[in-house]
SEFIPA-247456 format. One record per residue (C-alpha): residue number from 0; residue in one letter; x negated, y, z. Coordinates in steps of 0.2 Angstrom, whole numbers. Layout:
R  pos  code      x      y      z
R  NUM     a      X      Y      Z
...
This chain:
R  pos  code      x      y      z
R    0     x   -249     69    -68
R    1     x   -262     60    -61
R    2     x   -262     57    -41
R    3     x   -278     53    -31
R    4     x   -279     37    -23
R    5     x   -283     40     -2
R    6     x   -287     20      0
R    7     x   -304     14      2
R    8     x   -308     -1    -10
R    9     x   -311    -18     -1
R   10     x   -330    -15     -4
R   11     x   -330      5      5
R   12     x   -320     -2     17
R   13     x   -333    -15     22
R   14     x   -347     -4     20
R   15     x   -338      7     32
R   16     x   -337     -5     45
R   17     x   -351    -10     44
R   18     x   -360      5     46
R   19     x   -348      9     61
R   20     x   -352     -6     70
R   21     x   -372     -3     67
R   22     x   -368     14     74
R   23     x   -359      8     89
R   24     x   -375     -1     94
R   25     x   -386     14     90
R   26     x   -376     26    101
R   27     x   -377     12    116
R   28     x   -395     12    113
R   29     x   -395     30    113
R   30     x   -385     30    131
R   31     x   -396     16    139
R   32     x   -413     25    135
R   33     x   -405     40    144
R   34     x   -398     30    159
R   35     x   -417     20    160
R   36     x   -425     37    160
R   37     x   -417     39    180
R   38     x   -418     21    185
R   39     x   -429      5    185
R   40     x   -415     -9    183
R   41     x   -414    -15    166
R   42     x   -398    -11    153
R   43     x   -392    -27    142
R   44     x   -379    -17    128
R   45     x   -364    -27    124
R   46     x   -357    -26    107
R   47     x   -338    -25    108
R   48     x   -328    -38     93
R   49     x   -311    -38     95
R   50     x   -299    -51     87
R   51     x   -292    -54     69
R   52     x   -279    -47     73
R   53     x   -279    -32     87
R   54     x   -262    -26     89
R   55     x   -242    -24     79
R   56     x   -236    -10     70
R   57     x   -226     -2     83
R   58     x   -242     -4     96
R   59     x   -237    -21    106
R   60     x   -252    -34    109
R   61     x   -257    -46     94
R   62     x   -249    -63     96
R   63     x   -262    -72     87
R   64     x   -252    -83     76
R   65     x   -261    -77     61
R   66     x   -256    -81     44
R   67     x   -273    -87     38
R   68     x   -283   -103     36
R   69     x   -293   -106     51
R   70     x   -310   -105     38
R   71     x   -303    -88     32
R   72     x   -304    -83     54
R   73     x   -320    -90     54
R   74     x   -327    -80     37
R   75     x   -319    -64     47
R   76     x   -329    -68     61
R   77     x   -345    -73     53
R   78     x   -346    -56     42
R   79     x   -348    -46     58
R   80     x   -359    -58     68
R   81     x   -371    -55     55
R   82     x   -370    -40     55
R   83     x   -373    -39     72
R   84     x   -386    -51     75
R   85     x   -396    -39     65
R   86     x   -396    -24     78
R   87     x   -401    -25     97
R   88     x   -385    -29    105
R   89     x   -392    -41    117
R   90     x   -374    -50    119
R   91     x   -357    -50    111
R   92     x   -339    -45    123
R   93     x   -326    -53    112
R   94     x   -312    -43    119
R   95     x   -292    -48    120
R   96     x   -293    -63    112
R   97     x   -274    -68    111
R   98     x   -275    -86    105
R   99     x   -285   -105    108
R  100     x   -291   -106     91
R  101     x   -300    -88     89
R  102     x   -314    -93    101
R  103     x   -320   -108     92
R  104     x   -326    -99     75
R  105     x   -333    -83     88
R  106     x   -341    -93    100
R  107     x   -350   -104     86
R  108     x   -367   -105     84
R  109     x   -369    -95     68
R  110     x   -383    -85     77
R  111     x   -396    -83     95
R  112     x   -384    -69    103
R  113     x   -375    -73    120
R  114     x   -358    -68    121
R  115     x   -343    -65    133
R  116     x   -324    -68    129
R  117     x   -313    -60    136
R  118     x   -294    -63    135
R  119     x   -278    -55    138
R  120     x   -271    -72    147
R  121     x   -255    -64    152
R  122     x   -245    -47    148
R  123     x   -237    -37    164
R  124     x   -223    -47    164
R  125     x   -226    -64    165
R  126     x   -231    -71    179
R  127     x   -248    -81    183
R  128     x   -237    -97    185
R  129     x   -233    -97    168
R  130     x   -235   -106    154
R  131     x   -248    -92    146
R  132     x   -257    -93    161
R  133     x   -259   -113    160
R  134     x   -266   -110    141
R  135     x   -278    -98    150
R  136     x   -283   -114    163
R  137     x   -285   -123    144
R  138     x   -296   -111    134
R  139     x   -307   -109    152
R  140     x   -310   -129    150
R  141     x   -315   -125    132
R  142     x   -327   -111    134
R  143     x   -334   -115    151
R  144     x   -344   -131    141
R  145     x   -350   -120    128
R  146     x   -368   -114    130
R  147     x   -365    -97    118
R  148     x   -353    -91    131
R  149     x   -361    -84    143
R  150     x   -347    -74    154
R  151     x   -328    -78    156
R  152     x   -319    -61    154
R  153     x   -300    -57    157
R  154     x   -296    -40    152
R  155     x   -279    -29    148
R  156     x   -269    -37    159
R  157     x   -260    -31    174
R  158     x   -269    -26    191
R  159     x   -257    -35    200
R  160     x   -260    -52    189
R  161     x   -280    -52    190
R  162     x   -284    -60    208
R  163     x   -276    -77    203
R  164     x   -286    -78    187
R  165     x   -299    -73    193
R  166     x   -299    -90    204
R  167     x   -294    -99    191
R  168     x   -309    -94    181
R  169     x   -320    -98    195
R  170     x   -314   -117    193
R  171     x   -321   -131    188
R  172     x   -337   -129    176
R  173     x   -334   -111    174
R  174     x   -342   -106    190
R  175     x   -357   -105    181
R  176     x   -353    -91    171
R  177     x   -351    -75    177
R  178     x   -333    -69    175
R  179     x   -330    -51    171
R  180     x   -313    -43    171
R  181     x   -306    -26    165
R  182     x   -289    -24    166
R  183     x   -279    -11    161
R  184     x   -270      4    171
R  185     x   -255     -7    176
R  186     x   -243      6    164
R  187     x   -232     -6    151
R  188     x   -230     -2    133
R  189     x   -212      2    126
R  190     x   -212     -1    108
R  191     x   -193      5    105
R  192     x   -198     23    111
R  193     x   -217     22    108
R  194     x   -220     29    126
R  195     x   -229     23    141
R  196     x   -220     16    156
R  197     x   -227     16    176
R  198     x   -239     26    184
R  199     x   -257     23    185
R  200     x   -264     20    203
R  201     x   -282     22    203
R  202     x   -280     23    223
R  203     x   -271      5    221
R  204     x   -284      0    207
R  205     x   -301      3    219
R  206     x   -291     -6    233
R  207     x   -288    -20    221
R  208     x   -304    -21    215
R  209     x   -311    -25    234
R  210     x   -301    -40    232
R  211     x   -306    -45    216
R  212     x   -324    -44    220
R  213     x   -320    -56    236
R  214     x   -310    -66    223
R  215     x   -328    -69    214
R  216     x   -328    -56    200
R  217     x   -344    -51    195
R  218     x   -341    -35    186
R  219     x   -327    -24    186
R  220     x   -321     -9    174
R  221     x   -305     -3    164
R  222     x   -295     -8    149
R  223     x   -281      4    142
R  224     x   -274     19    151
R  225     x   -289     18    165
R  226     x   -299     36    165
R  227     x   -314     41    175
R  228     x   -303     39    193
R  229     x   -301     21    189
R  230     x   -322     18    187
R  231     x   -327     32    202
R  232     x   -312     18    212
R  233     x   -322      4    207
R  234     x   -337     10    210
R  235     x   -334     14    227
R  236     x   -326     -5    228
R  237     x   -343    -10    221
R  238     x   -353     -1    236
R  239     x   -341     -7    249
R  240     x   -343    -25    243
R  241     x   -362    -27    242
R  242     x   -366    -29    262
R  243     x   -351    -45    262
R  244     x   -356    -50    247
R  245     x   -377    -53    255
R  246     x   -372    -56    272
């Protein structure tokens, strides 16, 4: 009896991707060219990479000690600059980069295209005295030099964490680069029952964000489990932080 075979060959597979992240670039355009259409202020789109390796089987954040040869991270991560360096995505946003070695191959100089890293220096529970977090002060030292990086982002971490990385980021040599930050609803991931834990505040996230625009953030949005309330919070934040931010 002969049984189809549902897996896309290594060759389909690429071809898919590629056309998806082409596609995402296209829809952006599509989104920018309706937003110009109602205002004068110029759009830049940001084509979103994330990392080698996203998240585990059972849902829980990447850990980043890939089983590869650092060459093999940097082919990976060559194969879809190029691809990207050939639509018009005006930067990169590398997005929950979970270790130290994965921005050297992305933030290379393989092409022209400015990009913003963003990581996930801490999850909910550990605090921003931790270890993690002094790899964070590490990998800011690092990218903060690098003149392909052209934003420091933290993203999918706690609301609760972001205000002292957010001062950490502004540190040193990175307060030259605009840092960007994203975090996600403040809810914890359980992977034994696969479910959601906490509430998401988006009263408590638009009060938070006042403070991380004070802090020096210079753009706010949502990372996993944020909705629409989350960005109308922020947005407000936003409105009620321009006057003290030109006074």
């Amino acid at each position: 009896m002969a049984i189809a075979n549902s897996r896309l060959t290594p060759p389909e597979a690429a071809r898919r991707a590629e056309r998806a992240l082409r596609q995402s670039v296209e829809i952006a355009e599509q989104a920018r060219a309706l937003y110009a259409s109602r205002i004068l202020a110029g759009v830049w789109i940001a084509a979103s990479l994330g990392p080698y390796g996203a998240a585990l089987h059972n849902g829980a954040e990447y850990h980043g000690r890939y089983a590869i040869a650092f060459d093999d991270l940097v082919a990976f991560h060559a194969g879809r600059l190029a691809i990207l360096a050939d639509t018009n995505a005006g930067l990169l946003a590398f997005e929950t980069i979970p270790s130290l070695d994965e921005p050297r191959p992305s933030s290379a100089r393989s092409n022209h295209i400015p990009r913003s890293l963003h990581g996930s220096p801490s999850p909910a529970t550990t605090p921003p005295t931790s270890p993690m977090a002094s790899l964070f002060a590490i990998a800011l030292r690092a990218l903060a030099v690098s003149p392909q990086v052209a934003a420091i982002g933290i993203n999918c971490t706690a609301p609760s964490l972001i205000t002292p990385l957010i001062i950490e980021s502004r540190f040193g040599h990175s307060d030259r680069k605009p840092t960007i930050v994203y975090p996600n609803s403040g809810e914890t991931w359980d992977p034994a029952t696969r479910n959601w834990r906490g509430h998401a505040d988006s009263t408590q996230f638009g009060l938070l964000a006042r403070e991380w625009f004070r802090a020096g953030a210079q753009a706010i949005g949502g990372c996993c489990r944020t909705g629409p309330a989350h960005i109308a919070a922020v947005a407000r934040a936003a409105r009620a932080s321009i006057p003290a931010a030109s006074s």
